[in-house]
C-alpha positions, 0 to 999 in steps of 0.5 A: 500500500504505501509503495503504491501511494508514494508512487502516485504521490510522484506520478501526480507531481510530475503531472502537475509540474510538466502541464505547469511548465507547459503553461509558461511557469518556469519557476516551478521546477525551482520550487520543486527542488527547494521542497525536495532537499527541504524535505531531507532537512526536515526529516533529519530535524523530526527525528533528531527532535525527538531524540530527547523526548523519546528517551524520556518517555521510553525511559519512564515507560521502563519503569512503568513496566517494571512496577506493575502501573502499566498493566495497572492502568490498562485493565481499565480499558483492557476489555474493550481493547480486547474487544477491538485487538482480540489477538492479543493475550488477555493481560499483556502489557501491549494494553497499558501503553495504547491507552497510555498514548489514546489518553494522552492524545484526548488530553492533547499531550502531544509530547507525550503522546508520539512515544507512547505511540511509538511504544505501543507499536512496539508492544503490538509488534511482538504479537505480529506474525508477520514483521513487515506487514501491519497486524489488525491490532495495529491498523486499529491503534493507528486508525484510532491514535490519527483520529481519537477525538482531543479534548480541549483544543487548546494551541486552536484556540491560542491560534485564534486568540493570536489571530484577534479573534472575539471568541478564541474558543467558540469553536470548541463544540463545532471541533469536537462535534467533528472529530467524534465523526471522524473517531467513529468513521475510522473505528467503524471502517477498520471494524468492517475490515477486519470483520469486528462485532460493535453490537455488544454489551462492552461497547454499550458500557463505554459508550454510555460512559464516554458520552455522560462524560462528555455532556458534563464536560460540555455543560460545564465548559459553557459555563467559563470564558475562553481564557478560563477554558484554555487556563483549565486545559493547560493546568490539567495537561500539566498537572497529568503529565507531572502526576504521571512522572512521579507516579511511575518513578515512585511506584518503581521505588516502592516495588524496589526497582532499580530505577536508575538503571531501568530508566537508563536501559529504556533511555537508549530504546528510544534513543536507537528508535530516533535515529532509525526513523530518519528513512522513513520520514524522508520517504514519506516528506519527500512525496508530500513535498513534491506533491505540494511544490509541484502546485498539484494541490492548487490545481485540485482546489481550482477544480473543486472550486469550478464544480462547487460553482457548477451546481450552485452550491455556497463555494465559501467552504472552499476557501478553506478546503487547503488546511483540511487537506493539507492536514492528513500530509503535514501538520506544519503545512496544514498549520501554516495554512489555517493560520493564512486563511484566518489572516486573509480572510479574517479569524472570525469569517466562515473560512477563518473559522472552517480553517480552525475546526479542520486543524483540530478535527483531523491529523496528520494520517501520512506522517502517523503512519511513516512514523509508527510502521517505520519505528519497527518497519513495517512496510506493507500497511494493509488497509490501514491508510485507507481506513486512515483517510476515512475518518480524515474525510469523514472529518473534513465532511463533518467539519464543513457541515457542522460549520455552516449549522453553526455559523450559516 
């Protein structure tokens, strides 16, 4: 799959450059070599970016796997986890750290949550018959890590408040309501695949939870300013990953482990998973800057733009269309355009605000995917980015729906 996809990624960039240049743009070509070697910059930069973080979060799950708290908290979730991954043995340690990294993903931990994810991949690696090509157990992990819904927003809300915005955070229910769209599109789609019973008592049970979970958490959120819910969000993300620190450290003191050595031993598995990333990131950031140099992108909006236009539909969503499908092939690209639009056409306009909710309702699919399979180098992905782009195009439908409800 993905060799197919990054050959499609090149086919459609050559397209683009060679009718371009048939057109008279003669800098095209340049803009295409600088995004090729920026890319291979780029690559080196993630990776080596995440040495530290990385080592850290691999350091501290060592300990967490040696005092018995990973396996602790992943009986909280464990039984519908098996019910997603039943190909994992009933109480593995694989459990623990895919909730570890969803939890940090709803809490918007970002520098938590890649090398809980990274550690994830590498627990479900263990069960996987087959090295090279992705287990049902981590195609439903990646599926649901690219989509899980994220809490409270908060850099969106930064973003806007930057922007001058009158509301920073009046599109909090308009993201959330969309990003549960794309959750339940992209564990529905995987479900399908791989042949998973959702009609159950275990989905039901959660299910209920999650959603007076939600309706408690929205009620309440009504109820504060937009700077006391991003003051709330930041104090709780701190507070979770500080408690999450000394719990693991303090946990290992008492089961009497040597915390010292185990934290250094698990240091230098992410130090090592650092560097190995590099191949991988460069492949993928290589197509997906091709893809946007080549100008291919603008050329697919003009073409939306001209159908929207043909029907006689409203074509504002469009304008902000760049930032929805940039974000399933880079979250900097994708940032870098939400933050253009809200400029260009005013933070509070429907496509300053469209621009907004696709930041937070969808993820960077692409880069997920070369970065998690390339950890333990998996090269055939199966139906993974395909069920991947569903919910990323679930997201970006439902973004637009929920827009024009909220905003008209």
């Amino acid at each position: 799959m993905l060799n197919k996809i990054w050959t499609y990624f090149f086919v459609i960039a050559l397209a683009a450059i060679v009718w371009r240049l048939a057109h008279g743009d003669t800098q095209v070509a340049g803009v295409a070599i600088k995004a090729v070697f920026d890319s291979a910059e780029l690559a080196a930069t993630i990776a080596l970016g995440l040495i530290g973080v990385l080592s850290l979060w691999m350091g501290l799950m060592r300990l967490g796997e040696q005092s018995g708290m990973i396996g602790l908290i992943s009986r909280i979730f464990e039984p519908l986890l098996g019910k997603l991954m039943p190909e994992l043995p009933k109480g593995d340690r694989a459990f623990g750290s895919v909730t570890m990294n969803l939890t940090a993903n709803m809490f918007g931990l970002d520098n938590a949550a890649t090398p809980l994810g990274l550690k994830a991949m590498e627990d479900l690696q263990r069960h996987n018959p087959s090295k090279d090509t992705a287990s049902n157990a981590q195609i439903m992990f990646l599926v649901l890590n690219t989509s899980s819904v994220t809490l409270v927003p908060v850099t969106i809300f930064l973003y806007r408040a930057q922007q001058g915005a009158a509301a920073p955070a009046d599109v909090f229910l308009p993201i959330l309501l969309a990003t549960s769209a794309s959750t339940l599109a992209g564990l529905i789609s995987v479900a399908v695949m791989q042949r998973l019973p959702l009609l159950n008592l275990t989905f039901a049970a959660y299910a209920g939870v999650c959603l007076t979970l939600f309706g408690a958490m929205i009620a309440y959120l009504t109820t504060l300013t937009a700077d006391a819910i991003g003051a709330m969000s930041t104090l709780i993300g701190n507070l979770v990953l500080l408690s999450l620190v000394f719990l693991l450290v303090l946990a290992a003191v008492v089961r009497k482990v040597p915390v010292y050595d185990e934290f250094v031993e698990g240091a230098k598995e992410g130090f090592s998973q650092s560097v190995k990333l590099i191949p991988y990131l460069l492949a993928m950031l290589l197509a997906i800057a091709l893809l946007r140099g080549s100008g291919a992108l603008d050329l697919f909006l003009d073409a939306v733009r001209w159908c929207v236009n043909s029907v006689g539909l409203d074509n504002r969503f469009v304008d902000a269309l760049p930032t929805g499908l940039m974000q399933p092939l880079s979250g900097s690209g994708a940032r870098a355009l939400a933050l253009e639009t809200m400029s260009h056409y005013g933070v509070d306009s429907f496509p300053g605000r469209l621009s907004a909710i696709f930041q937070g309702s969808t993820e960077t699919t692409f880069y997920v995917f070369a970065v998690y399979f390339g950890a333990v180098g998996i090269r055939n992905g199966r139906h993974a980015i395909g069920c991947g782009l569903i919910a990323d195009l679930t997201g970006i439908i439902a973004a637009i729906f929920v827009a024009y409800w909220f905003y008209g």
